[in-house]
Residue, then its C-alpha position, 0 to 999 in steps of 0.5 A: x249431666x253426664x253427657x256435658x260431664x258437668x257438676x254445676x249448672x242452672x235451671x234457666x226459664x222466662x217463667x217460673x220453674x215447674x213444681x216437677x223441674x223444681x223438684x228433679x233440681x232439688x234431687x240432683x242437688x242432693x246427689x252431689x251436683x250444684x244446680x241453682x236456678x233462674x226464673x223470669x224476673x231474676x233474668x229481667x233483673x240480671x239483663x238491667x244490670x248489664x252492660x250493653x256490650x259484653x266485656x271482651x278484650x278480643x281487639x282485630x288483629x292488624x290484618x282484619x283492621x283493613x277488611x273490617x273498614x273496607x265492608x263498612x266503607x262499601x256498605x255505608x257508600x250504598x254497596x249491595x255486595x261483598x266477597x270476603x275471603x281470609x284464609x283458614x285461620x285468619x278470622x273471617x267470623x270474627x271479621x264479619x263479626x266486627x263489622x255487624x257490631x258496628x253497624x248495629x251500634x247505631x242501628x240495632x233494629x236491622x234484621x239480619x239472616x247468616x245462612x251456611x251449610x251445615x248444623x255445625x257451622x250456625x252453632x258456632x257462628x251463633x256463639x262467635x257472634x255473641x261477643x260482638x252483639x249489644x244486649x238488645x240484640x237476639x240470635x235465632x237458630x233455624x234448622x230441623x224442626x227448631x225455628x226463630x220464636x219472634x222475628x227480631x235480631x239476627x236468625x241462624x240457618x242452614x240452606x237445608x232448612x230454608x228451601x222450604x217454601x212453607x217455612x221461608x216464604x218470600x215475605x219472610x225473606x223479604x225481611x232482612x237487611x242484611x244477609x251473611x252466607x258462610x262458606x260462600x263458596x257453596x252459594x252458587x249451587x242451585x240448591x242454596x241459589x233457590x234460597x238466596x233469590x227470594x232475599x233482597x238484602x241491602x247487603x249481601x256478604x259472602x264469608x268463604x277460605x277457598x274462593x272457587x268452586x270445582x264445577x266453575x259456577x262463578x261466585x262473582x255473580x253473587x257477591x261481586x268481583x275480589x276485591x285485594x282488601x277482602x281478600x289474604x290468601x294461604x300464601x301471602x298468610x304464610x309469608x307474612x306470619x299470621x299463620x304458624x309454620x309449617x313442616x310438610x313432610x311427604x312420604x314417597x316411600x311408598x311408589x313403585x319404581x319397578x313398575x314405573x318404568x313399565x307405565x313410563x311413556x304413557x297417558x293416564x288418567x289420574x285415578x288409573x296413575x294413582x293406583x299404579x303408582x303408589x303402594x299401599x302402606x301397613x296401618x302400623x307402619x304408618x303408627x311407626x312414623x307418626x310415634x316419631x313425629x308425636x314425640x316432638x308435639x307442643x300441643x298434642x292434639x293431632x288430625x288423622x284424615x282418612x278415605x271411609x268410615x271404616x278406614x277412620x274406625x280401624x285407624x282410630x283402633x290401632x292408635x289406640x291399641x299404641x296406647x293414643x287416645x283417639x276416636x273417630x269422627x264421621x257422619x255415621x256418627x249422631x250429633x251428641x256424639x260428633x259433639x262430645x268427642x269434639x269437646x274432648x279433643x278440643x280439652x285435650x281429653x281425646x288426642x287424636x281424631x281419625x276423620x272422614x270429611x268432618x272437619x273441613x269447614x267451621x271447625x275451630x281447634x289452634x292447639x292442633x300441631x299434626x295433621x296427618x294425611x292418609x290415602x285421601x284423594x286430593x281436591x284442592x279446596x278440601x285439601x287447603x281446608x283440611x290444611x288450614x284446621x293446623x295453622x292457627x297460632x296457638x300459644x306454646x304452639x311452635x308449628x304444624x307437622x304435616x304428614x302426607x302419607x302420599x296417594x294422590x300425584x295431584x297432592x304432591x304438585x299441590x305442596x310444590x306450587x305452595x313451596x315454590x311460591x313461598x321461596x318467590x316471595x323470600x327473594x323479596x322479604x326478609x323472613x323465617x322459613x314459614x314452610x318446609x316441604x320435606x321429600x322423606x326420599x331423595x330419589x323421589x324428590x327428584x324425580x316429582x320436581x322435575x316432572x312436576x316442574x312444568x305441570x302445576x296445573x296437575x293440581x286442580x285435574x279431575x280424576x278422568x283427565x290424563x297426563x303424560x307420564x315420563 
């Protein structure tokens, strides 16, 4: 009770509630708590009276009209695979959502399997496809040591717990009609490949924000090619309004300009480049920057991604010493408690999370307003994820402000291309500047967009690959 910090609740079971169950429930009512109960024929009764689909007044946005029609088109017309690929932000759960639920109308006996990569995601996934369900229609978690209780409906799982031959064998995988892979993009690994081999789905739908991979492993194989109907991209989303503004404001303060000239004229890699180029901020410095950027927040709730745990643990402290409530978010963490410190920020009870690789893919939060990057090294998928957790539309939410606390020339050629390609696609509409990128200075605004200007694949270099500097 405490961990939920709840005073109602209800003692659910198919049977009839234990005399020891019935007994502790009748303590905690005693004790100031509300805790009522639901036996076996209460549940029967209270299926009866409901409707056959849940009371929502959640309708598809004008943008998830098209591909919710196009999946259905391609599954009604004999198709055996799709790759839809929306943005962070924009509803690929809610679109596939959607699609299930129409096709379940006519036919809710289909078996249908949603793989994806972690715990997290099918949690979430399970309750997001709730409101789109009929009754008759059950979801199954599988992951760990929990599996589905009976083979019916839609089963849950992650890659982990299925590439178990005694647990999934090929008869069991055999079963499905349909098979949904979120985050699509990890499908092509060899691991998850061993999964999806042994399924022969009538239809095969890959879920994904970031439609490559950066080991080349193609996903067209798997889900086919892109389709322009499946596909909204950051750029063409932010053009068009259906993600909120943003305020990219890169900090160059830190670069080195005395040793520039000492490294100009030479080829490195882009790590041993990184390293002799940007010098290394003071955490309070950085609070400094952030307290004036917080002043302006609509929502306060703000992202501080960082490079280890430790670095998470000793910026979640110095927040706090500024009187921020903030704590971090990382693996080393157990799983009640990544999910409780979720809950609190997601209330607005906790306002900043310092995290390490947590909040990447499946994470839900619109009132996020700020997200802060602190000396992460750049890969452009986990870059445009970590982006996307700040530019859901939120009500009362204006914008996002982006702090880029720049160690990574690689992020800075990222955030150029993202505002050249904007400013190409404002010589054609009329439109509100969607995104800003501010150079915090001058001289190194200068410099970066004239060296940069020819170099835009910069941005999808590995660390070993080397660039001619100026």
């Amino acid at each position: 009770m405490e961990f939920y910090d709840i005073e109602q609740g209800v003692c659910v079971t198919n049977t009839r509630l234990s005399g020891s169950a019935n007994d502790y429930r009748k303590t905690l009512n005693h004790e100031g708590y509300d805790i009522g109960k639901l036996e076996g024929a209460d549940l029967l009764d209270r299926y009866k009276e409901l409707p056959r689909w849940p009371e929502t007044d959640f309708e598809p946005r004008e943008y998830q009209k098209i591909p919710i029609s196009k999946l259905l088109q391609l599954y009604y017309d004999g198709e055996d695979h799709a790759l839809l690929s929306l943005a962070t932000g924009l509803g690929k759960t809610f679109v596939a959502g959607r699609f299930l639920s129409r096709i379940l109308d006519g036919d809710p006996d289909l078996r249908i399997l949603v793989l994806a990569d972690q715990k997290p995601l099918i949690r979430q996934f399970e309750e997001s496809l709730w409101a789109h369900l009929p009754k008759e229609v059950s979801t199954h978690l599988w992951y760990g040591s929990e599996s589905p209780a009976y083979r019916a409906g839609i089963d849950i799982g992650t890659f982990q717990s299925l590439d178990n031959p005694d647990r999934f064998n090929q008869a069991r995988a055999e079963e499905y009609d349909i098979v949904v892979v979120d985050e699509a993009h990890h499908a092509p690994a060899d691991s998850y490949q061993r999964v999806l081999e042994k399924t022969e789905p009538d239809f095969l739908l890959g879920l994904t924000a970031t439609p490559w991979r950066e080991d080349d492993k193609s996903m067209e194989e798997l889900f086919g090619p892109v389709r322009e109907s499946l596909t909204i991209g950051v750029i063409e989303a932010l053009r068009k309004g259906y993600l909120t503004d943003v305020d990219y404001r890169l900090y160059c303060d830190n670069i080195d300009w005395e040793h520039m000239h000492e490294v100009s004229n030479k080829d490195y890699t882009i790590t041993d480049l990184n390293k002799n180029l940007f010098i290394e901020e003071r955490d309070d410095e950085i609070i400094d920057e952030f307290q004036d950027v917080w002043r302006d927040s609509d929502t306060g709730r703000a992202i501080v991604y960082c490079a280890s745990i430790d670095h998470a643990k000793r910026m979640a402290a110095a927040f706090r010493e500024r009187g921020f409530g903030a704590r971090p978010l990382h693996s080393g963490l157990k799983d009640r408690g990544a999910q409780r410190r979720l809950r609190s920020f997601r209330r607005g009870d906790l306002e900043i999370l310092t995290a390490v690789n947590m909040l990447n893919e499946g994470v839900d939060i619109p009132e996020v307003d700020i997200i802060v990057f602190l000396r992460v090294t750049h890969s452009r998928r986990i870059f445009l994820q970590q982006l996307g957790r700040g530019l859901r539309l939120a009500e009362g939410k204006e914008k996002v402000t982006v702090m880029d606390l720049v160690a990574d020339i690689r992020r800075i050629a990222e955030a150029i291309e993202i505002d050249t390609e904007l400013e190409k696609g404002e010589e054609k509409e009329v439109l509100t500047r969607s995104f800003n990128l501010n150079f915090r200075d001058q001289q190194a605004q200068s410099f970066f967009r004239e060296y940069l200007e020819d170099k835009a694949e910069i941005s999808t270099y590995d660390d070993t690959e080397k660039v001619d500097f100026p």
